[in-house]
N, C-alpha and C positions, 0 to 999 in steps of 0.2 A: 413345841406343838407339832402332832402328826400332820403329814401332810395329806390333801387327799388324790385318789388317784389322778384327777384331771390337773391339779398342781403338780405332782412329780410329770407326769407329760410333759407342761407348761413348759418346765425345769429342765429337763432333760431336752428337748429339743433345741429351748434358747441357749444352753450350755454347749449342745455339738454343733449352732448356727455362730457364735462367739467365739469357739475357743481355738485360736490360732491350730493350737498343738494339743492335739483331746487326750496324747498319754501324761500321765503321770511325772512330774520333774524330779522325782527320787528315784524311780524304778522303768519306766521307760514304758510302764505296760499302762494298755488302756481298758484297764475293768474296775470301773467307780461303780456305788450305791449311792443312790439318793437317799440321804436321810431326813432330818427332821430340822424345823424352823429353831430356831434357836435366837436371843435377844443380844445385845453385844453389849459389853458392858461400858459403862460412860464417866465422865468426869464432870464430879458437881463440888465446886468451892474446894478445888485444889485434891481431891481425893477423888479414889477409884469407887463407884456406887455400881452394884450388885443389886438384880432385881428391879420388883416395883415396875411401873410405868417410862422407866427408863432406856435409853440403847435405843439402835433400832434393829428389823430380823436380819438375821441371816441363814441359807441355806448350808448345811454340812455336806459334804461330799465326800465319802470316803475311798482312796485308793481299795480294790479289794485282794490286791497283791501283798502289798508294804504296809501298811497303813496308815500311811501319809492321808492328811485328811486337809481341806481346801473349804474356803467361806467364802459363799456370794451373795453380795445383795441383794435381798427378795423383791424390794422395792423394783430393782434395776430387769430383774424377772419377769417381775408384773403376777406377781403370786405371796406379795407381802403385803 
């Protein structure tokens, strides 16, 4: 799911108000994208379930050096 501008704000500010260390743990450099909400995937009756009403969000962030890419909780955001 797109985010909308006043979410990537949201995002971005509580990400550089939380994040000890705002560079990158592969590459050392600090130029991330905010990307798009994404669902996690869950465990239902012993198996990995994909989809559906399941998971809950997470935010993508991507290194824009490396491409190490990082997942936070939208919930924990307060833009999920």
């Amino acid at each position: 799911m797109s985010l909308k501008k006043a979410q990537a704000k949201t995002a971005q500010k509580w990400i550089r108000d939380k994040a000890k260390n705002p560079n990158c743990p592969k590459c050392d450099r600090n130029e991330w994208t905010i990307g798009d909400l994404v669902k996690s995937p869950s465990y239902e009756k012993g198996g990995l379930l994909f989809g559906g009403d399941v998971g809950f969000p997470l935010l993508v962030v991507k290194c824009d050096n490396c491409g190490y890419v990082e997942q936070w909780a939208a919930d924990a955001i307060g833009i999920g």
